[in-house]
N, C-alpha and C positions, 0 to 999 in steps of 0.2 A: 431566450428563456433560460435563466440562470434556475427558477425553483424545477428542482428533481420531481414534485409531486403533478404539478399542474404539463409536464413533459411528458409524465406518464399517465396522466389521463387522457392528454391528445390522442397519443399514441391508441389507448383504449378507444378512444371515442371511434379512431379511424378501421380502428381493427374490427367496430360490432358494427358499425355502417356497411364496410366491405361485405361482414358474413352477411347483413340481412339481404343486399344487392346480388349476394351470388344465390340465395335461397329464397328470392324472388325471379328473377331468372329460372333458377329451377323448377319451381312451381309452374311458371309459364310456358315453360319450354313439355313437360308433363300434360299441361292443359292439352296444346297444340299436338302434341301426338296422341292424344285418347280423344279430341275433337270430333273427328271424323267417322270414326266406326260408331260413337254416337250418336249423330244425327242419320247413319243409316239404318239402328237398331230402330230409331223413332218414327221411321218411315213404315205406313201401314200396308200392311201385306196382302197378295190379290186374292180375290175370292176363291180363286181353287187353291190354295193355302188354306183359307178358314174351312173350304169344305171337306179339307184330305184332314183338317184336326177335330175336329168335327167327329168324321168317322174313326178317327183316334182313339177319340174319347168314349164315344158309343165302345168299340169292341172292348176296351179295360172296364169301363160297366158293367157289361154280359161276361167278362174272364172274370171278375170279380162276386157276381153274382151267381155263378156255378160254382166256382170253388164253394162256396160258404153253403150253396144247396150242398154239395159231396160231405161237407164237413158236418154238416146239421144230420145229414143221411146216415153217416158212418159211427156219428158218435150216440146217436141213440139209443144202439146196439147196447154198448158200453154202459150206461145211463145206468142200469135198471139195476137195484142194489140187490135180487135176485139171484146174480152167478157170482157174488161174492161169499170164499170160503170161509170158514169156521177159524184157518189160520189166520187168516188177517184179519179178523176181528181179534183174535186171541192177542196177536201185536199191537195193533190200534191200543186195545184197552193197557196191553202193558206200557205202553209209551205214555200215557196217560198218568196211570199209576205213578212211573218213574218222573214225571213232572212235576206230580202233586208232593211227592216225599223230597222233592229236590228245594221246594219251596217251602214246606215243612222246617226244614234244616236251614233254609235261614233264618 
């Protein structure tokens, strides 16, 4: 092979065959060691399994469902616009005020 270009495309040709052979191999070699822990995740699990998640499940329910009673309980207190003072309305309205004149100017 006297032409310089058709020399160096061999060359290419051999060098992208090589890469795609070794990251074939890779890929296969990856399959075959994550293989196995997968067909045992897909393996179905015995009954006192499903009934210990089961009851898993049921008690995150009821811990779920008391918090939010506590939280419903506690913040009703709070609720009632009754024990709000004279100051924080006085702020409230100044924040207000200072929004509206803020807009104003532009």
């Amino acid at each position: 092979m006297d032409n310089p270009l058709a020399t160096s495309l061999l060359i290419s040709a051999t060098g992208i065959g090589a890469l795609f052979i070794a990251l074939g191999l890779l890929c296969g070699l990856m399959y075959l060691l994550t293989a196995s822990p997968r067909r045992r995740s897909r393996e179905r699990p015995d009954a006192q399994d499903d009934a210990l998640e089961l009851l898993k499940l049921r008690a995150a329910a009821i811990a779920v469902a008391l918090a939010r009673a506590e939280i419903e309980a506690s913040s009703s207190a709070f609720a009632s616009d009754e024990g709000s003072s004279s100051w924080r309305s006085f702020h409230h309205q100044r924040t207000l005020n200072l929004n509206l004149a803020d807009r104003r100017d532009r």
